[in-house]
HTML snippet that shows the backbone in 3Dmol.js (N, CA, C, O; Angstrom):
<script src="https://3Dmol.org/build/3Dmol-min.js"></script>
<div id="view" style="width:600px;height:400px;position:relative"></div>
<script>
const pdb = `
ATOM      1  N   UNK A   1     107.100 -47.696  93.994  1.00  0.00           N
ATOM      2  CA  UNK A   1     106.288 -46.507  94.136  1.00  0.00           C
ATOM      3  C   UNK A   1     106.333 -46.055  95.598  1.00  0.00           C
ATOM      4  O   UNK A   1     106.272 -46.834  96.548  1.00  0.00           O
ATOM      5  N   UNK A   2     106.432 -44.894  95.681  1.00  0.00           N
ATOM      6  CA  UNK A   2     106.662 -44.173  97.043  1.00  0.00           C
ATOM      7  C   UNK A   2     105.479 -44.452  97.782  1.00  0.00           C
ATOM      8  O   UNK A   2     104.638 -44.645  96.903  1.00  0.00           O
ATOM      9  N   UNK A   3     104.914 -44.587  98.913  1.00  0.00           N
ATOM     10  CA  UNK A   3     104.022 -44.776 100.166  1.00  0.00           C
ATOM     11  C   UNK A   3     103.044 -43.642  99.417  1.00  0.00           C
ATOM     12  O   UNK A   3     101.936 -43.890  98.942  1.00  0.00           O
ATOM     13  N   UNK A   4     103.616 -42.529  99.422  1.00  0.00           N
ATOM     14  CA  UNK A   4     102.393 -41.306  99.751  1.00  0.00           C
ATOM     15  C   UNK A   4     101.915 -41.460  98.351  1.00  0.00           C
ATOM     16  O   UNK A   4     100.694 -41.560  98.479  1.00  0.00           O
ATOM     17  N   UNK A   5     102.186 -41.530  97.156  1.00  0.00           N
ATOM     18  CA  UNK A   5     101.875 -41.842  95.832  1.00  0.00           C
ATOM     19  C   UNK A   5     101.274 -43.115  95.689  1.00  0.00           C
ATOM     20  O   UNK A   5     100.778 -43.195  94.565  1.00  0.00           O
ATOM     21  N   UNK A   6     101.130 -44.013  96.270  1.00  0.00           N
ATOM     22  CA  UNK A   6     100.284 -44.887  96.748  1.00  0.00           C
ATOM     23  C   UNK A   6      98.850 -44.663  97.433  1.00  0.00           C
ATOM     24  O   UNK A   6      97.706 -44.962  97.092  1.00  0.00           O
ATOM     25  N   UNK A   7      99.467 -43.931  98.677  1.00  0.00           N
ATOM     26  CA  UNK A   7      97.956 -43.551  99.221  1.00  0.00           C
ATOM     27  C   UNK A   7      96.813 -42.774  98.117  1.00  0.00           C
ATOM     28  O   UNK A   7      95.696 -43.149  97.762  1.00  0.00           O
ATOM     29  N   UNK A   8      97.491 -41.718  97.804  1.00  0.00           N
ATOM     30  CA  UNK A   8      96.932 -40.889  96.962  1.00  0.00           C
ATOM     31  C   UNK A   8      96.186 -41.691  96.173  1.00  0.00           C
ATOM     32  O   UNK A   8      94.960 -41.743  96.272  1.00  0.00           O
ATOM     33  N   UNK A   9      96.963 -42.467  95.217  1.00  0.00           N
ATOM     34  CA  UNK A   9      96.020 -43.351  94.391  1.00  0.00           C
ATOM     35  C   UNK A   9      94.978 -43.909  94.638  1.00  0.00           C
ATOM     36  O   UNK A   9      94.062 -44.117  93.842  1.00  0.00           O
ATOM     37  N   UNK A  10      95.038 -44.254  95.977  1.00  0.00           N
ATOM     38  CA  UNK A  10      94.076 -45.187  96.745  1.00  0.00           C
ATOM     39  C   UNK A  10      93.067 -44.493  96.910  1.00  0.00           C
ATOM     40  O   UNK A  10      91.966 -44.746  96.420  1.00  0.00           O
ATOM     41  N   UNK A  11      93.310 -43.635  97.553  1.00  0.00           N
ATOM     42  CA  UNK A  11      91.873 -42.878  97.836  1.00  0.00           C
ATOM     43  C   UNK A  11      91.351 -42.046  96.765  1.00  0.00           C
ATOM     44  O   UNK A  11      90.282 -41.465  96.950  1.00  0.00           O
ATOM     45  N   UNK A  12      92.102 -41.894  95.449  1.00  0.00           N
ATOM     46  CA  UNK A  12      91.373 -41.496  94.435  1.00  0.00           C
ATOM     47  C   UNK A  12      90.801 -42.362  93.820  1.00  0.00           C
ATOM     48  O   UNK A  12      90.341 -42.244  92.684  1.00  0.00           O
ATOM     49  N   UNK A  13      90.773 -43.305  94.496  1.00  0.00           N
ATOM     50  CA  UNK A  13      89.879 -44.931  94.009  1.00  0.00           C
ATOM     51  C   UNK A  13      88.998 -45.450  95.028  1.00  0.00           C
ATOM     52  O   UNK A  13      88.645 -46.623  94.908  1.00  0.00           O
ATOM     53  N   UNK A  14      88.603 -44.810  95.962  1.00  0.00           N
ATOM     54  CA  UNK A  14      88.432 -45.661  97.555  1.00  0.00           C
ATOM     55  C   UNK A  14      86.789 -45.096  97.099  1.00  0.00           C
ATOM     56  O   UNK A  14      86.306 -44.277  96.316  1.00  0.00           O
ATOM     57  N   UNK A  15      86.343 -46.019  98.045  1.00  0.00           N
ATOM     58  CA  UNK A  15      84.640 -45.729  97.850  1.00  0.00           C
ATOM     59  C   UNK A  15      84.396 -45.385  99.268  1.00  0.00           C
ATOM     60  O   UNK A  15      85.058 -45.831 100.204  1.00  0.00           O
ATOM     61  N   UNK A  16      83.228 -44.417  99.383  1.00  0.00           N
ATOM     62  CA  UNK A  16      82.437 -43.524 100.416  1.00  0.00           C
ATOM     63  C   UNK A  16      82.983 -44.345 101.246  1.00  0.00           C
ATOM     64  O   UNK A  16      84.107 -43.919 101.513  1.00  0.00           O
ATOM     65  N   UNK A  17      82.683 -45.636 101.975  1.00  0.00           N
ATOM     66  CA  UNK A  17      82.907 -46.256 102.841  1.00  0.00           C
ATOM     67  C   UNK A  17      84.304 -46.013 103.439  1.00  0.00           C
ATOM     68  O   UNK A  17      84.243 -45.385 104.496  1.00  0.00           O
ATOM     69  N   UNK A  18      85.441 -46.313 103.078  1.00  0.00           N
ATOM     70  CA  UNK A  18      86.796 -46.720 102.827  1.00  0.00           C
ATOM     71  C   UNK A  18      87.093 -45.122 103.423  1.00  0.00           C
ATOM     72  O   UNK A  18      87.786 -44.959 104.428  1.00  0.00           O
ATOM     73  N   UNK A  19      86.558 -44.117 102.766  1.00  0.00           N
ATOM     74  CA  UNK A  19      87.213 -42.588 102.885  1.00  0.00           C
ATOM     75  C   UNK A  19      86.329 -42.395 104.116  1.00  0.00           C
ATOM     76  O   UNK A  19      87.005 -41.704 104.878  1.00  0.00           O
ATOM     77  N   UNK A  20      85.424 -42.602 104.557  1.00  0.00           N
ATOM     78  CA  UNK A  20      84.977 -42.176 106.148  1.00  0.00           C
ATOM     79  C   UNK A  20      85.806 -42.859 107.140  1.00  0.00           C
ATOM     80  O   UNK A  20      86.099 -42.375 108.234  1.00  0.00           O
ATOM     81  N   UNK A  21      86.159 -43.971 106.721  1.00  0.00           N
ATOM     82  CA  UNK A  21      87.500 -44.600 107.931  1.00  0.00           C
ATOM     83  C   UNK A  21      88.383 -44.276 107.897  1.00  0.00           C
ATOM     84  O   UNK A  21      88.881 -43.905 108.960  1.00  0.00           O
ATOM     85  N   UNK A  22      89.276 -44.185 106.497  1.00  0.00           N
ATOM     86  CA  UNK A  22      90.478 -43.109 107.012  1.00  0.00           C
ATOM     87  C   UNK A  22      90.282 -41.776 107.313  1.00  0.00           C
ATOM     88  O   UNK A  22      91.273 -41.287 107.855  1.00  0.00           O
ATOM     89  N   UNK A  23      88.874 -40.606 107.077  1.00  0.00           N
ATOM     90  CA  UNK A  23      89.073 -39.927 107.397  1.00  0.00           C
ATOM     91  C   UNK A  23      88.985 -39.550 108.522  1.00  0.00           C
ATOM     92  O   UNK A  23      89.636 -38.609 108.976  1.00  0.00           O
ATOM     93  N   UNK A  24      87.949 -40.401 109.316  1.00  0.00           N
ATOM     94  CA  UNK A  24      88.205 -40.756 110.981  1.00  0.00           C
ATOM     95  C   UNK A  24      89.305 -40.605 111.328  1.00  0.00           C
ATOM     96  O   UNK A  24      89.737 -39.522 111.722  1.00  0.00           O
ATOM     97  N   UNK A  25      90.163 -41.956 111.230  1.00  0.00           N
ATOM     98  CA  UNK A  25      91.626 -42.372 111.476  1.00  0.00           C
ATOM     99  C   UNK A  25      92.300 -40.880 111.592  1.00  0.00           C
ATOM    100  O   UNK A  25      92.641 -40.377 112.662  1.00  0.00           O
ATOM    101  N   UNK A  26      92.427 -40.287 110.366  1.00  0.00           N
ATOM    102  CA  UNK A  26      92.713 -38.755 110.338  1.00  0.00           C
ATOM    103  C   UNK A  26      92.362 -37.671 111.274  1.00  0.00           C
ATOM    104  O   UNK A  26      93.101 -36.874 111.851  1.00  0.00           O
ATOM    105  N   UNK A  27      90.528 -37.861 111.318  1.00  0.00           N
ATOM    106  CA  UNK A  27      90.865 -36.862 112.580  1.00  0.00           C
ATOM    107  C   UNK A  27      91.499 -36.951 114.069  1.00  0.00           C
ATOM    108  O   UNK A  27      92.070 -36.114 114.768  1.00  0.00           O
ATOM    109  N   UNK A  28      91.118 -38.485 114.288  1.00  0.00           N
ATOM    110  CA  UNK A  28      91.645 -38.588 115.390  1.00  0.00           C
ATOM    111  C   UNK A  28      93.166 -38.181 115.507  1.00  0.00           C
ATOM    112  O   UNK A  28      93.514 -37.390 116.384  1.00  0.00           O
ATOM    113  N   UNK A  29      94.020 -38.695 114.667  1.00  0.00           N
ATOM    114  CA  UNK A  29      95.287 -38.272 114.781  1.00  0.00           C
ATOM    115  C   UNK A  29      95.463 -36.631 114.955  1.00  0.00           C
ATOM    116  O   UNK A  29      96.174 -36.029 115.759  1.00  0.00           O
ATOM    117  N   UNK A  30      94.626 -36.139 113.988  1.00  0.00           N
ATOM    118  CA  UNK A  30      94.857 -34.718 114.169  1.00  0.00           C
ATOM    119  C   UNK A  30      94.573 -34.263 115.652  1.00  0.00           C
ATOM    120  O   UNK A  30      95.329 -33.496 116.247  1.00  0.00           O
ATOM    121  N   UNK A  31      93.507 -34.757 116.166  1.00  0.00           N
ATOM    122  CA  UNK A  31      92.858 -34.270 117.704  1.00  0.00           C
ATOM    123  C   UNK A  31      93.487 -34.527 118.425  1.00  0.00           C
ATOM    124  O   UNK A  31      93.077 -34.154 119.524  1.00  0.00           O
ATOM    125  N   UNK A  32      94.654 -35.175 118.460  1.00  0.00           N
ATOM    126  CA  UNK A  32      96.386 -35.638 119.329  1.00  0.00           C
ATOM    127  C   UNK A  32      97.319 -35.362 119.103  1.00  0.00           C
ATOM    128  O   UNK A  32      98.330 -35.917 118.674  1.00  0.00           O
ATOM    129  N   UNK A  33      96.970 -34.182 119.464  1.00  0.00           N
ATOM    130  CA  UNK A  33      98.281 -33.576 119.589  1.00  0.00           C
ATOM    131  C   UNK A  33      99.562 -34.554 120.380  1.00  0.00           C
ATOM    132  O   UNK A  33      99.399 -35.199 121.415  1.00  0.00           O
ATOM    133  N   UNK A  34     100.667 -34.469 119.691  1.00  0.00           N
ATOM    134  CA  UNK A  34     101.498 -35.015 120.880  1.00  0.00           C
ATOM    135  C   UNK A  34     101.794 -36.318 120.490  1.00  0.00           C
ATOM    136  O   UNK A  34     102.989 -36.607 120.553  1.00  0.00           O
ATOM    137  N   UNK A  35     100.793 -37.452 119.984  1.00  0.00           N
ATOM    138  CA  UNK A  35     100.809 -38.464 120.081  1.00  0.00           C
ATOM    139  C   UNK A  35     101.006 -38.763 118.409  1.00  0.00           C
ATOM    140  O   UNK A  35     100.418 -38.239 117.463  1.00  0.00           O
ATOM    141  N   UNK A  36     102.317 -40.062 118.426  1.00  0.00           N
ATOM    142  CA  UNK A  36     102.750 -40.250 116.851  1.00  0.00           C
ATOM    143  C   UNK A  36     101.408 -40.566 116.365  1.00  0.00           C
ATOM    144  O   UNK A  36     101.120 -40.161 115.239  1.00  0.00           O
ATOM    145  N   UNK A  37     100.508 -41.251 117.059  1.00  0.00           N
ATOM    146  CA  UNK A  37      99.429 -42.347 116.044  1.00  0.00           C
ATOM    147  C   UNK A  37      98.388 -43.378 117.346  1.00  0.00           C
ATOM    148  O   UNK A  37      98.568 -44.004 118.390  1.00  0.00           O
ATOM    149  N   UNK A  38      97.427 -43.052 116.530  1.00  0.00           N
ATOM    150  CA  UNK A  38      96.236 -43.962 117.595  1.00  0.00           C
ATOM    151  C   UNK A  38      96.489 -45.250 117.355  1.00  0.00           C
ATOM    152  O   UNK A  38      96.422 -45.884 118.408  1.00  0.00           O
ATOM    153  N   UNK A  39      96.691 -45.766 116.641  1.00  0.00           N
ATOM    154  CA  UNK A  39      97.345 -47.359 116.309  1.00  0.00           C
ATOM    155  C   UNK A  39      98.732 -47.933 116.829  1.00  0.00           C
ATOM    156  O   UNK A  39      99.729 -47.212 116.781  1.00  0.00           O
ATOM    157  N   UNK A  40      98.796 -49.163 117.301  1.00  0.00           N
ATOM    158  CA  UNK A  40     100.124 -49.512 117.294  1.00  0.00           C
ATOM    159  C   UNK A  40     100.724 -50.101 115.843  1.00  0.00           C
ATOM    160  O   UNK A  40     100.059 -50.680 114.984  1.00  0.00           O
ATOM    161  N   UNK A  41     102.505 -49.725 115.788  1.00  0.00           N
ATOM    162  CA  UNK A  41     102.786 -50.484 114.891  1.00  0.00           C
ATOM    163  C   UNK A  41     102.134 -51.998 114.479  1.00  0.00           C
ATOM    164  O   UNK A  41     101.731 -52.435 113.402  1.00  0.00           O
ATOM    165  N   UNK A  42     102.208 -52.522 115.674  1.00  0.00           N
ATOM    166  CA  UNK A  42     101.496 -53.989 115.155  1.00  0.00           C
ATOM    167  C   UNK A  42      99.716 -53.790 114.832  1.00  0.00           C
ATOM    168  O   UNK A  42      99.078 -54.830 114.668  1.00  0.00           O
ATOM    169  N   UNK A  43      99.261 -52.965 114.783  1.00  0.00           N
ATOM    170  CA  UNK A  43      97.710 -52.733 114.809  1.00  0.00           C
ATOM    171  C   UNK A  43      97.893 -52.416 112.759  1.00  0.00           C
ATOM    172  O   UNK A  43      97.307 -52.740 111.725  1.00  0.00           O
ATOM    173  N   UNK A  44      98.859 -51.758 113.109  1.00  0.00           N
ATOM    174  CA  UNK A  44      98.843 -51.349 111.398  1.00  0.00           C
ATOM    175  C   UNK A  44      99.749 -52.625 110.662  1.00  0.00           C
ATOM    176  O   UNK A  44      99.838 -52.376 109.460  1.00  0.00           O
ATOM    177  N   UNK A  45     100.158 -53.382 110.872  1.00  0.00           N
ATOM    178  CA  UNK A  45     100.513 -54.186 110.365  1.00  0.00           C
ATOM    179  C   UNK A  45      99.337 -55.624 109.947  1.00  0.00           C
ATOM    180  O   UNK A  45      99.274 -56.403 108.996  1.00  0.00           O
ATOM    181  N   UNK A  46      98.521 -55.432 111.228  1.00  0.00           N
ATOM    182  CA  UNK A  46      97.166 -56.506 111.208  1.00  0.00           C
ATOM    183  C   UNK A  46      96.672 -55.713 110.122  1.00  0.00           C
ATOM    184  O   UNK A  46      96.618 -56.308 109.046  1.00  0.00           O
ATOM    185  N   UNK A  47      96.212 -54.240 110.139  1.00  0.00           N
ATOM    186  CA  UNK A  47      95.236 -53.714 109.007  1.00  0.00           C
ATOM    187  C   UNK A  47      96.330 -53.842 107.589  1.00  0.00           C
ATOM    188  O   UNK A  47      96.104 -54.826 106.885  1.00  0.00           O
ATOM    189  N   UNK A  48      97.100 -53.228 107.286  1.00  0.00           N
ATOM    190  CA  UNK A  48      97.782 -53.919 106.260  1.00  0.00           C
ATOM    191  C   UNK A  48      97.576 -55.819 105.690  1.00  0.00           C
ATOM    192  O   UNK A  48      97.227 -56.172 104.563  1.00  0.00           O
ATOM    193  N   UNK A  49      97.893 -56.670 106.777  1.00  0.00           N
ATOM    194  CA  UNK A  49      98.092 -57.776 106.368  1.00  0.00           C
ATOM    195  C   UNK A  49      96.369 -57.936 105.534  1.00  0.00           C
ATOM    196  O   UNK A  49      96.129 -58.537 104.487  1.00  0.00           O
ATOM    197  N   UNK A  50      95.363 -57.160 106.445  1.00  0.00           N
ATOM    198  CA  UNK A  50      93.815 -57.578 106.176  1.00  0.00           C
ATOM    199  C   UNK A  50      93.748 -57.090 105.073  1.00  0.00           C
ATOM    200  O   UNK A  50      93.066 -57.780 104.315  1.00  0.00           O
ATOM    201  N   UNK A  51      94.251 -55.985 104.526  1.00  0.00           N
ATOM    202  CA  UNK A  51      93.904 -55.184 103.000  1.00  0.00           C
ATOM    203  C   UNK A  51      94.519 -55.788 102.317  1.00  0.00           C
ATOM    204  O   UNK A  51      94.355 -55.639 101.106  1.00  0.00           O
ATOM    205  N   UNK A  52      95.461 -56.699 102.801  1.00  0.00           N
ATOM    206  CA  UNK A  52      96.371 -57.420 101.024  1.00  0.00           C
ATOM    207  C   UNK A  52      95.735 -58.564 100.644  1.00  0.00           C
ATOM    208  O   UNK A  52      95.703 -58.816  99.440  1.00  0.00           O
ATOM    209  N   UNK A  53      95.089 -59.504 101.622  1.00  0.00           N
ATOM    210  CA  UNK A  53      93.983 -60.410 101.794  1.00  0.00           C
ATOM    211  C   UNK A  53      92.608 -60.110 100.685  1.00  0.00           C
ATOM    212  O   UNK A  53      92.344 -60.626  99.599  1.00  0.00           O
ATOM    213  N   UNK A  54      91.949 -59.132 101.427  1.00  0.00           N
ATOM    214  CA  UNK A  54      91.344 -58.472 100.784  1.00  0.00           C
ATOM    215  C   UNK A  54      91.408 -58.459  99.500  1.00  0.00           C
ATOM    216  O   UNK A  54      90.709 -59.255  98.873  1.00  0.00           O
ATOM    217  N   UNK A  55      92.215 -57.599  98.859  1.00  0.00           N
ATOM    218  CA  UNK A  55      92.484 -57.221  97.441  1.00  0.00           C
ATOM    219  C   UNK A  55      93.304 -58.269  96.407  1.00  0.00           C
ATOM    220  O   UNK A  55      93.496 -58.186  95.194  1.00  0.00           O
ATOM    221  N   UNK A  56      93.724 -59.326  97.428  1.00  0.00           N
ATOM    222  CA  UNK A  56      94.121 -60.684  96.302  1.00  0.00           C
ATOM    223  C   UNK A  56      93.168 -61.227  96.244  1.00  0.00           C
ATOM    224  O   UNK A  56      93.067 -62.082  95.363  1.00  0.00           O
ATOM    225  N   UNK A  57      92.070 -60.991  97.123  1.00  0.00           N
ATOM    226  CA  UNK A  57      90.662 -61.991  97.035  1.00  0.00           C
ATOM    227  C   UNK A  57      90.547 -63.522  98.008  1.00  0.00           C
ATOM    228  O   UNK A  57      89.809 -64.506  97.980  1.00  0.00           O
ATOM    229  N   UNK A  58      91.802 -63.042  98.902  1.00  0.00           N
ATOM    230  CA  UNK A  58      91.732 -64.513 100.218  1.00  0.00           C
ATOM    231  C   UNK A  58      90.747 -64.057 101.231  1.00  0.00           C
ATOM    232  O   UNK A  58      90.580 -64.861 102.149  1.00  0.00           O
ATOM    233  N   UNK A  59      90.023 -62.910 101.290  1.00  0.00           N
ATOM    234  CA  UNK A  59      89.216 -62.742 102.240  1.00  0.00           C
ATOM    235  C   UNK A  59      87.833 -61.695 101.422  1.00  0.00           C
ATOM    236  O   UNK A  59      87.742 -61.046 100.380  1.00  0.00           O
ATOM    237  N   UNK A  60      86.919 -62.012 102.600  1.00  0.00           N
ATOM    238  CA  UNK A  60      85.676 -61.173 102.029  1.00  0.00           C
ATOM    239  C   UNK A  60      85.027 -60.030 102.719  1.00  0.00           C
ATOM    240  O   UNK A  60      85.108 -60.084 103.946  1.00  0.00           O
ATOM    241  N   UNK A  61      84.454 -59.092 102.260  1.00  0.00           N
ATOM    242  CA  UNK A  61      84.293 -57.983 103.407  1.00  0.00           C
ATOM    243  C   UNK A  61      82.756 -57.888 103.102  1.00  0.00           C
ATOM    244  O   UNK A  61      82.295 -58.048 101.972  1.00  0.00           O
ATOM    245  N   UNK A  62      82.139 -57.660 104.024  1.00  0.00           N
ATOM    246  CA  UNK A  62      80.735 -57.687 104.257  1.00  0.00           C
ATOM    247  C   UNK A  62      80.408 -56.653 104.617  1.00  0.00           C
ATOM    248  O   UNK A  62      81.045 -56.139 105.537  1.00  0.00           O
ATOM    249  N   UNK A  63      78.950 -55.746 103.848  1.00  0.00           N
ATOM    250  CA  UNK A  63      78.004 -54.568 104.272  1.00  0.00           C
ATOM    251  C   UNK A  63      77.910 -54.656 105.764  1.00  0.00           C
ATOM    252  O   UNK A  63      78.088 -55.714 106.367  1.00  0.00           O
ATOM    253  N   UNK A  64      77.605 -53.437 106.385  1.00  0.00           N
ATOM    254  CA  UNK A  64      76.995 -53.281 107.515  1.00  0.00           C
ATOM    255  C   UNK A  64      75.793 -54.261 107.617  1.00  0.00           C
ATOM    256  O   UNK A  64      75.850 -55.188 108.425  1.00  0.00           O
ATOM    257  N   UNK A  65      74.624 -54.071 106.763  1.00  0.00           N
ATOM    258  CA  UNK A  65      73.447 -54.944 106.691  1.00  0.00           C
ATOM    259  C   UNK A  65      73.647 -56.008 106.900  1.00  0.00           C
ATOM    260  O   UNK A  65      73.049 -56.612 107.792  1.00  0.00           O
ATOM    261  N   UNK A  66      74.873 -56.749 105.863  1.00  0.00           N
ATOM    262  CA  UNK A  66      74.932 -58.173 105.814  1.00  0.00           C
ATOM    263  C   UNK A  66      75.692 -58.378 107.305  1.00  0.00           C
ATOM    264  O   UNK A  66      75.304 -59.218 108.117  1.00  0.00           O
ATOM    265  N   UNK A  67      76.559 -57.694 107.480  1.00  0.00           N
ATOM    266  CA  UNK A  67      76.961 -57.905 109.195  1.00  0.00           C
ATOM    267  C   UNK A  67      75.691 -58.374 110.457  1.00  0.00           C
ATOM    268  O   UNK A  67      75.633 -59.318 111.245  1.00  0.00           O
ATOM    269  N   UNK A  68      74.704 -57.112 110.153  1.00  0.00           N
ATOM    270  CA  UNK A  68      73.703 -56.941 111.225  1.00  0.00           C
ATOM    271  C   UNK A  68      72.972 -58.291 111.126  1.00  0.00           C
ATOM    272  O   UNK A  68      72.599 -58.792 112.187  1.00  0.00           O
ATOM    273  N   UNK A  69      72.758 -58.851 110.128  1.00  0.00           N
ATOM    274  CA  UNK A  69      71.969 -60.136 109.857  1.00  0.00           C
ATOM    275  C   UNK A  69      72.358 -61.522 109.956  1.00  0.00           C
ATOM    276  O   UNK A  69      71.771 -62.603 109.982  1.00  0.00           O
ATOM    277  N   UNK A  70      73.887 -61.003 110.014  1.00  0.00           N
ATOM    278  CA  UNK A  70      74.765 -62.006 110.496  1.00  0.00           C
ATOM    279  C   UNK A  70      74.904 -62.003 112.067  1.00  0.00           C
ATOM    280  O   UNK A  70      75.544 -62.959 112.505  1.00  0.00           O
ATOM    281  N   UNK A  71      74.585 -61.408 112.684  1.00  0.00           N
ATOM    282  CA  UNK A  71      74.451 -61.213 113.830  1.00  0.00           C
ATOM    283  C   UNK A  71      73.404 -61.341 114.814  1.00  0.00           C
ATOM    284  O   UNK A  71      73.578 -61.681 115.984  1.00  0.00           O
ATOM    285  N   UNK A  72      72.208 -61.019 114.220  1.00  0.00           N
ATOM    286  CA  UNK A  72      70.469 -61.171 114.317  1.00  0.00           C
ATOM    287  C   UNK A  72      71.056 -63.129 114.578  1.00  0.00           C
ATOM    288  O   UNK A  72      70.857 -63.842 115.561  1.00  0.00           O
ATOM    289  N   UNK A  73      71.485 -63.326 113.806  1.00  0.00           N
ATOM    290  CA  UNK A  73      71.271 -65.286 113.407  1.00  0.00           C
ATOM    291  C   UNK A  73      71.554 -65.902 114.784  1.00  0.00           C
ATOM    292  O   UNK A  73      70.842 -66.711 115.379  1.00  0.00           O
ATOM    293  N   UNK A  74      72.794 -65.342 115.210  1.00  0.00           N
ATOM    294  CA  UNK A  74      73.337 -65.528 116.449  1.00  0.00           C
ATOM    295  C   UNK A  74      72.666 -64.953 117.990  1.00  0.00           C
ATOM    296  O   UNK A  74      73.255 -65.187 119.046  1.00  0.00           O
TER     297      UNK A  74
END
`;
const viewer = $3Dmol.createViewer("view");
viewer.addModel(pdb, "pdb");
viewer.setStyle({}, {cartoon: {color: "spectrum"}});
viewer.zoomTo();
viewer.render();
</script>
């Protein structure tokens, strides 16, 4: 399956959360002119490696809340 037919899918599946970060990601790119991408290749390769993690279920992603309280502890 092609990249962009991928994305698409994705974000016709992505929850509120998920679509305010890429759409960030998005504006920023747009607001740079000039510049390929606010990320380095290897920056997108870390976020890739973290989303495949993720979605096989080797890693866990935590609410803001549960973050903040995780943090309060410390």
């Amino acid at each position: 399956m092609k990249i962009r037919q991928k994305v698409f899918d994705y974000i016709n599946h992505a929850d509120d959360r998920i679509l305010k970060a890429i759409y960030a990601m998005l504006k920023e790119y747009e607001d740079t002119p000039g510049e390929k991408s606010v990320l380095s290749e290897k920056q997108y390769e870390l976020i890739e490696g973290r989303w495949k993690n993720y979605k096989s279920g080797k890693s866990k992603s935590y609410s803001l809340e549960e973050v903040k309280k995780r943090l309060q502890k410390h």
